[in-house]
Every structure is written in C-alpha cells, then in structure tokens.
N, C-alpha and C positions, 0 to 999 in steps of 0.2 A: 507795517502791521501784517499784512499777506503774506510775506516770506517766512514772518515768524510763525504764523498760523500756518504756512505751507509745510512747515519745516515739523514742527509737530505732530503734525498728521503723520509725514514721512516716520518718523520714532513712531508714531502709536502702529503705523501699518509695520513695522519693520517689528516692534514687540509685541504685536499680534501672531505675525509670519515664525518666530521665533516660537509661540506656548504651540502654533500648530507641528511644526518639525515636531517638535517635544512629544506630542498626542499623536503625530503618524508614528514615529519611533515607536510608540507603544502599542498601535491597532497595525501597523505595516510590519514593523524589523526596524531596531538599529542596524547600522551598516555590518555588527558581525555577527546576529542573527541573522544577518540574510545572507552573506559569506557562507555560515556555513551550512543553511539551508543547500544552495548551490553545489558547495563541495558534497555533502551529501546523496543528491540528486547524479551529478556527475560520477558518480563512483559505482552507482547503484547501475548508470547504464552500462558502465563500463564491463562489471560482473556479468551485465543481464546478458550485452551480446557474446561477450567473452563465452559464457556457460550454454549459448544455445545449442542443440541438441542439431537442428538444423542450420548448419552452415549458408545454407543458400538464402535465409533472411534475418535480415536486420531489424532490431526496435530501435527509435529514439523515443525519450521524455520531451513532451512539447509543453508548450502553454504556458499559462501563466504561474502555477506549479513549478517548473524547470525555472524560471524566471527570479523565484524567489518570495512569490507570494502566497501567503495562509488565510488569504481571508473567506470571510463565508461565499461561495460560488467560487473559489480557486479551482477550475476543472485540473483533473490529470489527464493531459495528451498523449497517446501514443503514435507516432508513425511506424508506419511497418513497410517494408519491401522488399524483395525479393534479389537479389544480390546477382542472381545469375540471367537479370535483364537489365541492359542498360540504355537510357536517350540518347542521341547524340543531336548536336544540331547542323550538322555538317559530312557526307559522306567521307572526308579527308581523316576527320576523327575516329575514325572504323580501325585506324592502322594500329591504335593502344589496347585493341580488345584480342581474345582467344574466340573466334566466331566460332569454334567448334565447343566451346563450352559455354561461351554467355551470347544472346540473343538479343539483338539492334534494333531498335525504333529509333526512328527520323522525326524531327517535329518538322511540322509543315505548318508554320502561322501565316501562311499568304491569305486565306481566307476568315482568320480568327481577331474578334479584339484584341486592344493591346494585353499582355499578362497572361492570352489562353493561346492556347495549340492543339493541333491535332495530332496524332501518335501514329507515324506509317509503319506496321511492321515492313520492315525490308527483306527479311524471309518467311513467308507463311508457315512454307513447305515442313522448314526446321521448327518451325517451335508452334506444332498444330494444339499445344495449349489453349492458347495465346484466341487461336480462330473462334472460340465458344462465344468470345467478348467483344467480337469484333464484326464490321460491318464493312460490306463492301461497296464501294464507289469508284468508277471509271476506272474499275481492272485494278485497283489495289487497294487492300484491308486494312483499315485504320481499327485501334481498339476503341469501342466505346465507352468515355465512361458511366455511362447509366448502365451498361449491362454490369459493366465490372462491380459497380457500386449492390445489384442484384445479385451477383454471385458471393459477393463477402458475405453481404448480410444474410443471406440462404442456408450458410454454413457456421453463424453463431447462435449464441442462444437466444430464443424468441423474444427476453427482454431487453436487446440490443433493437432501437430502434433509428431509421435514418435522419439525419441530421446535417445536412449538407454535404459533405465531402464524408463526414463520419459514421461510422456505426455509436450510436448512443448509449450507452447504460447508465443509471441514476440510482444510484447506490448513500447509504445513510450519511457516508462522509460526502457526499458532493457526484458531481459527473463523471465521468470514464469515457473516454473519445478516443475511439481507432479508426485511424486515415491511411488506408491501404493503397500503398501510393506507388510512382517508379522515383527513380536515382539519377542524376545526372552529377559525372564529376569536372563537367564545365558550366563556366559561367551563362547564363544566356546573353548572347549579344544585344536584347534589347533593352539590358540593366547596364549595359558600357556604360553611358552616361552618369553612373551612380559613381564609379569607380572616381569619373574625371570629377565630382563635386566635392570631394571627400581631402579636402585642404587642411581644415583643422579641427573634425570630428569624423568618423574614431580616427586612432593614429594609424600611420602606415601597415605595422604589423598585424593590427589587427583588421587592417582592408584587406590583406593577402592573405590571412589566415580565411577568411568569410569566401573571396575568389575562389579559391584552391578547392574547395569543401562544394561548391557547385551548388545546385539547389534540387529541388524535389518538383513532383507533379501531382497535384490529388485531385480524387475523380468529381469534377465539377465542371459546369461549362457556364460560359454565360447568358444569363437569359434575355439578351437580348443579340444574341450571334446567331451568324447563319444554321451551327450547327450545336444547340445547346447540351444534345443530350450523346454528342461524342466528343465534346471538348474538352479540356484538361485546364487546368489551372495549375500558375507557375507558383510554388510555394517556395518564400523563404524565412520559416521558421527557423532552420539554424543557422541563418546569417544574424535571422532578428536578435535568439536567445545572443549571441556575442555580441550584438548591439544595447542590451539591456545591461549585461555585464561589464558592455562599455562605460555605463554612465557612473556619473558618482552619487552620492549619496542623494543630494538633495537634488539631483535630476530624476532619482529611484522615485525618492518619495513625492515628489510634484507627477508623476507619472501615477501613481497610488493614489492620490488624493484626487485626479480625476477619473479615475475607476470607482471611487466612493462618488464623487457628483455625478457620476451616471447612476448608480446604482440605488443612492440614496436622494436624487435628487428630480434628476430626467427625467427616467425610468421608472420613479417610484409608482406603485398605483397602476402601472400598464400592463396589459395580456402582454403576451412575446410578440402577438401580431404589430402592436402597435410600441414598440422598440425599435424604433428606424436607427438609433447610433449604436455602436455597441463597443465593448474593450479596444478594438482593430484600432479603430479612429482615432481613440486618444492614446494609444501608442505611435499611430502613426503623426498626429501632432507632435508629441516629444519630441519624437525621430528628427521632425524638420526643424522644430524650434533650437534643436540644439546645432544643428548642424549647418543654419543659417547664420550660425552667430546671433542673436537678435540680443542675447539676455550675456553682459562680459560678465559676470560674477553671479553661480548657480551657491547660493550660501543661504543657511536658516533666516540670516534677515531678510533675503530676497524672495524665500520662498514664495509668497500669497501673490508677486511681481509676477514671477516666472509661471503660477497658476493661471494666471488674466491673461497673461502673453499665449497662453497654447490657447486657452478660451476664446480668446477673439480670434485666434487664427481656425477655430473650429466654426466659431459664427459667421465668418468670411467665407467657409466652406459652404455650408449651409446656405446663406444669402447666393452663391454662385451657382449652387449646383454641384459644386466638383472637390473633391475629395481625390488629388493627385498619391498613388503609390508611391512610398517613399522611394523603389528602386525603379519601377517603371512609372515616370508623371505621367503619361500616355492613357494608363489605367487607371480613369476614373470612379472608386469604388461607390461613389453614390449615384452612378447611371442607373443603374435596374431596381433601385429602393426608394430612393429621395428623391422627388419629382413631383411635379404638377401640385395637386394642393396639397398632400402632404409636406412637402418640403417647406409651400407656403408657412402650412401649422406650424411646427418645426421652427420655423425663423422666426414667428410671433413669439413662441414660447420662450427661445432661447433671448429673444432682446428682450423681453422684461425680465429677464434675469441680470440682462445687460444693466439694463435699468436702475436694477436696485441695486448695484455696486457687489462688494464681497460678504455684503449684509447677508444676500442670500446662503451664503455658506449656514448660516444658525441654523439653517432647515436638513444641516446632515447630522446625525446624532451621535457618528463618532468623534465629530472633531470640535461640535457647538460648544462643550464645557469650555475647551482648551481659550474659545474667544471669550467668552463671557469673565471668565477669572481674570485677565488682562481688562478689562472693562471695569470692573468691581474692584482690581486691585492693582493699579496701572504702577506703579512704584516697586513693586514685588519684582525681586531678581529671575532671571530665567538661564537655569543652563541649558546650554547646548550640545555640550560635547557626550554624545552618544554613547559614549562607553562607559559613563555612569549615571546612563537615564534606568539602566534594570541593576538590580542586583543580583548577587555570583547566585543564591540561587533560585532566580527568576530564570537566569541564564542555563545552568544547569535541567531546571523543567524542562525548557524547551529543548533543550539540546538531547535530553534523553527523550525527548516525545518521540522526537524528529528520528531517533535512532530507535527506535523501538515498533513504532509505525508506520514509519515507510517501509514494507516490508518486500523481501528480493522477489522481483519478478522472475518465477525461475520454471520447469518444464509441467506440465499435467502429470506426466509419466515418470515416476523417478526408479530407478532400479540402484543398484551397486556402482556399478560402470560411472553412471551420471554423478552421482557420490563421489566418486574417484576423483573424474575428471573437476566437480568444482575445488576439490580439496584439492588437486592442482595448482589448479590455477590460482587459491588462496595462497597455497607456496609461492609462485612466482610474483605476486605482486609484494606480501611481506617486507617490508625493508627497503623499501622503495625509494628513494629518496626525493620524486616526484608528487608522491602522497602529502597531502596537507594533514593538518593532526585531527581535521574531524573526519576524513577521510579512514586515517589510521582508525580512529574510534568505530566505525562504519564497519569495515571492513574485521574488524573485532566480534561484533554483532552477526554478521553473515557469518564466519566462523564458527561462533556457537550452534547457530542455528542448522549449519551445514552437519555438524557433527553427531545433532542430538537425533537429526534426520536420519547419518550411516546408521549410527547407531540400532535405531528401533528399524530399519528396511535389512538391515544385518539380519537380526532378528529374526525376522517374518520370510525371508527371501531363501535363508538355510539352513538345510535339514540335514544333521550330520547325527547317522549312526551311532558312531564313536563318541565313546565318552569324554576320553581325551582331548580330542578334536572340539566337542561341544563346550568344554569349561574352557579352553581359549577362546573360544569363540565369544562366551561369552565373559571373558575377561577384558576381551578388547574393547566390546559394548560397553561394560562399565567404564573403563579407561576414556574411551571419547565420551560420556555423559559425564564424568568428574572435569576434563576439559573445559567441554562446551558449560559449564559453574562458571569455571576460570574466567571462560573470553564474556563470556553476559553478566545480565544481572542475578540477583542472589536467586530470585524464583526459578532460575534454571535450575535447581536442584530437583523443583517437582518431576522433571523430567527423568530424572534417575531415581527419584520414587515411584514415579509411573513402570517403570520399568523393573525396578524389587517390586512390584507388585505382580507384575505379569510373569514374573518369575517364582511368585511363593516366598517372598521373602519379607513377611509382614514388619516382624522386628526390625529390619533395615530402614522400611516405611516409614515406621511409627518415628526411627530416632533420627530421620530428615525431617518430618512433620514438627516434632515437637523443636528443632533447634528455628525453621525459618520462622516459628511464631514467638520464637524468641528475638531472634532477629529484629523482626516485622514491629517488635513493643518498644523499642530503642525511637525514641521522639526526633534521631536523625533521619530516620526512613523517609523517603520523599514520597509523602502519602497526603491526603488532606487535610490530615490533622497535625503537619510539620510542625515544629518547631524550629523557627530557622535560625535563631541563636545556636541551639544546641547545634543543629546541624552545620553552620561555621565553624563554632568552636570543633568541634570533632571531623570537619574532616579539610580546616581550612588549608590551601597548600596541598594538598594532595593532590592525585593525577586524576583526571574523569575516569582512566579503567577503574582505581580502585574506589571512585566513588560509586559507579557500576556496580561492581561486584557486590560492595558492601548498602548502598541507599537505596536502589532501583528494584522497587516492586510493581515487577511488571504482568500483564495478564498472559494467559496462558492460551499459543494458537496452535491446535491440535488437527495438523492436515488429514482431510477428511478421504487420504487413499491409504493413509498409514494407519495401523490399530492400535491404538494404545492402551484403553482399557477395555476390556470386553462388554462390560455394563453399557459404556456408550455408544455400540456398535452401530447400534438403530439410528443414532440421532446424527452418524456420522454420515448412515448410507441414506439418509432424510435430504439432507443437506447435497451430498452428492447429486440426488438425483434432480433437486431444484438451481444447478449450478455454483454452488456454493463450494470452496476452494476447502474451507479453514473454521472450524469452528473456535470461536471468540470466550473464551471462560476466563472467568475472574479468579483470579490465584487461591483466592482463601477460600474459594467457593469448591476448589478442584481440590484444593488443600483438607478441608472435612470429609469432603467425598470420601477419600481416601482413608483419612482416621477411622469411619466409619465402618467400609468393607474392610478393614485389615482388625478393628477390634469384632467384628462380629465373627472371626474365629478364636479370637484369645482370648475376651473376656466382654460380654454382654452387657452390661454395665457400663462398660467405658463407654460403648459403642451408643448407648443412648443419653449418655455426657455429649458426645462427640455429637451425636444429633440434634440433640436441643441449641446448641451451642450453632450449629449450621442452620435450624429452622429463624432460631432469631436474630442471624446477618440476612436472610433470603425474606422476613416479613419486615424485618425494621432499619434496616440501614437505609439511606436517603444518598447516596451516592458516595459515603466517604470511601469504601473499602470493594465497592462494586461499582460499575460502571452502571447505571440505569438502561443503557441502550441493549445491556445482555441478560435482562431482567427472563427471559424466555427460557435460556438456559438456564440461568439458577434455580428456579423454578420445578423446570427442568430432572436435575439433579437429586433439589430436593423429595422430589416426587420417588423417583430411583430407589435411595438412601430409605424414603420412608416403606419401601413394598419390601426393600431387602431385609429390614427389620418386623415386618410382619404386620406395620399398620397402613392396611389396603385404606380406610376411610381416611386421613390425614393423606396417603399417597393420589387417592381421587381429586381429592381437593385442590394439591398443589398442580397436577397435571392440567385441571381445568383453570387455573392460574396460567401457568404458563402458557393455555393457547389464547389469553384474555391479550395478550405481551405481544408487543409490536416484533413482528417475525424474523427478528436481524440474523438468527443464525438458520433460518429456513428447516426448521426439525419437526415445523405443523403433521405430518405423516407420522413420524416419532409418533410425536403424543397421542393420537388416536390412536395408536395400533398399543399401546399403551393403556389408557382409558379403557380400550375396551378387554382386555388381558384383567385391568384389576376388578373390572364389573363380573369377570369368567371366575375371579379367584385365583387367575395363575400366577405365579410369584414369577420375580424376575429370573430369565433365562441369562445366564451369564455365556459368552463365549468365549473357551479356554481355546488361546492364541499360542 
C-alpha cells in the first residue's frame, strides 16, 4: 500500500513539475524564445564593438539580460575596458604584448583573499594615466580600485550612482550597470582547478573556448582583506554567459524558477539592506548542481526534483556559512554578508520553507496557477514540448519587441565618416553564413536604422552651393530613407515623411501619411487590437522581413543630436540636456503631427480634421495605439499642433498635461519655456533646418 501511495505522489509531483515547465515557458522563454533572445543580444555586441569610434575599448552585454532573461528586474550589464591595458599573471606572459603600445599590470594575490588581487603597474613611468588611480606601497604603485571606481563615476551623469563594482542608472525599463573593468587573456591559475572538475559538464569545447577568452577584473575589493579599497575582484561573467548557454532547457528554467523564489519569495517584503541572497547564488547553485552530476535526467517531469536539489544545496550553504565560487571554491561568497545572526535568521527562514515541502512554491504568483490547475484537475493532459506552448504570433510579438527595442548601442557623436564606417561594416557581415536567421533579422533593423541616420546627418552636415550638387545630394537621402522602409517596419516611412517635410514637400507627406494609416487599418497589423486569424491567414508562411515590412508598427526614436523636425527642436535639446539619448514617440502621435503642420499650408480645414482626430488619440486611447509611458510627449505635441493652429487656450492646457506625465522622455524644460511663450502670446517658433 506505501509503494502504491509512493508511486502516486511521484505522478502527481512529476505532473505538477510538468504544468510548472509549461508556466516558466510562458513567464521565462521557450527554449527558442530564449535562443533568439541571445542570438540577438550577441549580434548587437558584435555591431557595438565592431562600430566603436574608439578602438582602444571594449563593451560587452553582461547579466542576466545577455543570459536570456526578460523578467521584471532583468538588469542590462555593460562591461567596458580599455584594450590598450592589459593583466598578466606572470612576468613570462609579457613576451605576447607590444609594451610600446599596451600597458602591463601584474596581479599580486599574495596578500589578497581567494577571487581578489591586487594590480602592480610594472611601468608607471609609461602610462602616468594610470598613477591618478593608484597608490603607493613599498616603492611600487598598485591601481586602486576605489579611486578608479571615483573617477568613472566623476565623468558620468549625476544619475549614475555606485553600486558595487558598477555605476548605476535606473531607468523606466529596468537598471543599467557599467563595470569599468581591466582584461586578462589568460586564465587565472587559481580557477585551474575548475578546468580539472569539468568531466561531464560543459563539454570540452566549450571549457576551451571559456579558458582561451580569460577573464576580467572589476573594481571591488573585499571587505574583509588586508586591502579593501585597492583590491580587484576576479570576474567571470563571460565564461558564466557560456555556462548559461551551456545548459539545456530545463536546466534554464530551474535556474529562473529560482530567481522567481528569490524574488517573489525570499526577498519578498525586504529593503535591499536586508537581501542577504541574491541572483549570484542561485546561479551559482545550478552551476554546481549540474556539474556534480547529482540530478541524471534535467527533463519537465524532474523539474520541481532539480528545484529542491539546488534548494537544499542553498540551505547547506546557508546552515555552513559558505557559499564556495564555482571557479574559485576557495572564495567564499557569503564571508563578508552571511554571518553571525544574520545567517542564523536566514537558516530559520529558509528551513520552514524547508519544512513545508514544495507547498511553499503557492506563495510565488507566477507559477501558483500552473500548481493549482494540476490540483483541481489532476487527469488533464499536459504538453510539454515547447515549441507549441506560444503561438506563431505570440512568437512573432516577441521577436519584433526584442528587435525593435533593443536598440544599437552606438557613439554620442555621429558625423558622416561614422555612417560610413557602420554601413561598412553592415556590408561585411551581410551574407554571412555564421549569422543565425534572428541575427540576419537584427542586423536588417540596424540597417535601417543606420541609413535613416546617413540620411538626415547628410542633410544637416552639407551645405552645397550648387544646385546640382544639392538635388543629388538630396536624392541619395531619399534613396537611403526608401531603403531603410525596406530593411524595418512599415513606420519607417515616417522617417521619409519627416524628411519631405523638412524639405517643403508637404504633398509627398500627406501621400505617406495617408497610405501608413491605411496600412495601420488592415486587422493584420500587430497592434493591440490584432486579429490573429486574420493575421495567420494573410501572412502565414511568409518570412519575418516581410512580416516586418508589412505588420510591425513601431514607435518612432528621434535622436536627440539629429533634427528632424523643427517644431520639436526644444523638446529635443530638453532632453539632451537631462541625458536623454532618443526621444520615444508613438507613431500615430508623430503621424498627425505631421498631417497637421503640412495641411496648415494647403488647407485649414483639413488641418483641424487632422487635429481633432490627434486630440482624441492623446485624451482617450488607453494604451491600444500609444504606449502610456510616453504620455508626456503626446501631450507634448498636442500642445505644439494646438499653438500652431492658433488655439493658445486648448495649447495651455495640454502643455500643463504633459508636465502632470511621468517625465520618460525628459522635455520638463520644453514645456515651461512653452507655457510660458503661450501665456506671452507668442506662437510657435518653428526652426527651418
């Protein structure tokens, strides 16, 4: 009678473990949402160092971001470093560098905990940069990193604030973290050991690929070392990212599911002070769980198994004290956090969770439904197979979010030259046969984007006499904005409406305006009011460009060093001055704008059609056609729209709307200097570009 009753239990936890795979699939990624998450991410870096203006440093994509995950708190990591310095750990290793062009540091970990070091320059003399950061001890200057971490943050914007190793920013989509780091392209001999452990997770090639690639330093010491505020910490974020991308699916998502029980569980309810675990930990659980072997079969029925396996290996940690580095054991991460009664609390908390079995999982609210339905409807079939937990276009949203919003980290300064040179390097990668097909997609998007950019800096950057001269010139600007249509989605056209506009070319405006809102009415548009029959049937089988071209309306990011319409000159140089890259407009918001200043020279009537018809998307839509978060600029606009047609009191109104609106695209300076222009009476100053 116990075997039978053991044996049942085993089915109900195994089609439990099953509806939860099912419900991460849907809050984490199927395995080729998150594929091409990745491939996306990888491509973007690829462009970003490729296109850097300065050669001598490097970005990568870190975090859990780079990793494959979109959940709420998915920070975006950057590392950054300087290319023309490099670690070594070994004076012998000096023989592979050009010492008259890159600059040596020695680590010296004889007096550091395991995982830190200290940084010897080996010539001061040459690289008196380098001495502003550095301190000196018994006749040779180590860098420190507390000055270093003092001098990044000195030279970003004020709302970058410190965060461990990073400068912070905290922005409407999530965090922004840059860890200004150095390079090392050898391994550290105190992670040897990782190498020798590495039997039958990840495989060989990917151990040699993670060796080869070395690791990094970012400026942190540890607090409880001889020297905490000049020591360095050994980072291996991109051996991790390759360890992440090692795993399979339901290694991904047992990895995600305990980022949700930190988050929704642990941690729920606590200040940051009082968050002693955090992401690190239960990555680095996986890490070891997989790679001890403990769990032979990582599969949806086992999932809620392989959860309680990392879990108790976390509350082992916890009860000990020690939280061993996956590459260095040595380096115990919970010494300088987890201790004394804290740790105590901590191991109370975590064994009545113990306690209550997987029960507790009902207290996380992404994944509680997914148990409960298996409870209530124990007989109910459950698939598993990932690639028909979303539909084509559930899949399609995300794939155009992902390409449409992550957008290229590319220079402050852009001139012609830089234009050139990414349109280069666009050529060189094209055709690739390396390129994955979300990559090809990706790299489609930069394209556009690169082009629609020559385009209007064409524009603004040359002043040519000649007439001749000038109607090529400006033939070719058109030429690349009928392109950049091609490579994007259909709203790329606004872009070449913007641009008949700034050229006097109202009638060209109006007959792009009037065709994208034809477009835009077609119930295939992947809008919030899809219809997803229609949109199967019309575009089943076809390729995601020309789903692109033809379904994807997307909002409009008007970089705020380039001009594009004169009316919004103010709300661009608003933004500028409060760091703000890109001003965020909603298509159909930038789409009347435009209806409106092109019929208030051909026909005044139309133009207060065109206006009514924009005041009531900017008072009554509810998110379908506008995003709510850019409520400030529509606002905004309307306000604009309404002074240029001559009604100052409806223009006051919306102005003081718009500064009511959560400030996402930073134009608060705009709008008073605004407000108070319509209290003067003065009409909108337009700037002919």
């Amino acid at each position: 009678m116990d075997s039978i009753r053991s044996s049942q239990t085993t089915k109900a936890i195994q089609r439990i473990s099953e509806s939860v795979f099912v419900g991460l699939c849907h809050k984490v990624g199927t395995s080729q949402l998150v594929a091409m998450r990745r491939d996306v991410v990888d491509l973007r870096d690829m462009v970003m160092n490729r296109g850097k203006t300065n050669k001598d440093q490097s970005v990568m994509i870190s975090g859990s971001y780079r990793e494959g995950f979109r959940l709420k708190g998915s920070d975006m990591d950057f590392m950054l470093w300087h290319n023309d310095q490099r670690i070594i750990w070994e004076l012998s290793q000096s023989q592979y560098y050009d010492t008259n062009r890159q600059s040596l540091i020695l680590c010296d970990c004889s007096d550091s905990p395991p995982g830190f070091t200290l940084l010897y320059l080996l010539s001061p003399s040459m690289d008196r940069d380098m001495l502003w950061v550095s301190v000196r001890v018994n006749n040779r200057y180590y860098v420190s990193s507390s000055k270093y971490r003092q001098i990044y943050l000195s030279v970003l914007s004020p709302e970058f604030i410190p965060h461990g190793p990073c400068a912070t920013l905290t922005t409407g989509a999530g965090e922004i973290d840059n860890a200004y780091c150095f390079v090392c392209d050898f391994w550290p001999p105190s992670a040897s050991s990782w190498i020798d452990r590495c039997h039958s997770w990840p495989q060989p090639h990917v151990v040699d690929d993670i060796v080869k690639n070395g690791c990094h330093f970012v400026a942190i010491g540890h607090k409880l070392g001889n020297h905490e505020d000049h020591e360095w910490r050994i980072s291996f974020s991109k051996a991790e990212h390759k360890l992440v991308y090692a795993m399979n699916h339901c290694q991904f998502l047992t990895y995600g599911l305990l980022k949700l029980f930190l988050s929704e569980i642990i941690n729920n309810g606590l200040d940051d002070a009082d968050k002693l675990l955090c992401s690190y930990h239960m990555k680095t659980a996986v890490f070891w769980v997989i790679q001890q072997n403990t769990i032979p079969h990582w599969c949806p029925q086992n999932l809620l198994e392989c959860f309680w396996v990392c879990f108790k290996l976390i509350l082992k940690w916890v009860y000990e004290g020690v939280c061993p580095n996956f590459f260095i054991p040595g380096n115990n991460m919970f010494l300088s956090k987890i201790h004394g009664v804290k740790q105590h609390q901590l191991n109370i908390r975590l064994s009545e969770l113990y306690g209550k079995g997987l029960a507790f999982l009902l207290h996380s609210p992404s994944i509680r439904s997914y148990i409960i339905d298996v409870l209530h409807n124990p007989r109910n079939s459950i698939c598993t197979d990932d690639h028909t937990l979303i539909s084509e276009v559930e899949f399609d949203r995300y794939l155009f979010n992902e390409l449409l919003n992550d957008r290229l980290g590319t220079p402050d300064e852009w001139d012609i030259q830089i234009c050139i040179k990414y349109l280069h390097i666009i050529e060189q990668m094209i055709g690739s046969p390396l390129l994955t097909q979300y990559q090809v997609l990706k790299l489609q998007t930069i394209t556009a984007f690169v082009l629609q950019k020559t385009a209007f800096i064409l524009h603004m950057e040359t002043f040519i006499p000649d007439n001749k001269l000038r109607y090529r010139a400006d033939k070719i600007s058109c030429h690349m904005m009928k392109l950049a249509a091609r490579f994007g989605c259909f709203t790329y056209m606004l872009y070449l409406a913007m641009y008949y506009y700034k050229t006097f070319r109202y009638m060209e405006v109006l007959s792009i305006t009037e065709m994208i809102i034809f477009k835009s009415s077609h119930p295939s548009v992947l809008g919030s009011n899809l219809n997803t029959e229609t949109y199967s049937e019309a575009l089943r089988g076809r390729s995601w460009s020309t789903k692109m071209r033809q379904a994807v309306l997307g909002d409009i990011k008007l970089e705020n060093k380039i001009h594009y319409i004169g009316e919004l000159i103010p709300e661009q140089q608003s933004a500028l001055q409060n760091d703000r890259s890109y001003l965020n407009v909603p298509a159909f918001i930038l789409l009347f704008m435009l209806e409106i200043l092109c019929y208030t020279h051909i026909d005044t009537r139309r133009a207060q059609r065109a206006l009514n018809r924009l005041q009531t998307l900017v008072h009554y839509d509810q998110g379908l056609l506008t995003d709510l978060k850019d409520r400030d600029i529509s606002w905004q606009i309307l306000g604009i729209c309404q002074q240029v047609t001559g009604n100052l009191q409806a223009a006051l109104y919306s102005y003081q709307q718009s500064r009511r609106q959560k400030p996402t695209n930073k134009i608060r300076t705009a709008t008073e200097m605004r407000i108070q222009r319509v209290c003067q009476g003065i009409p909108v100053i337009k700037v002919y570009l």
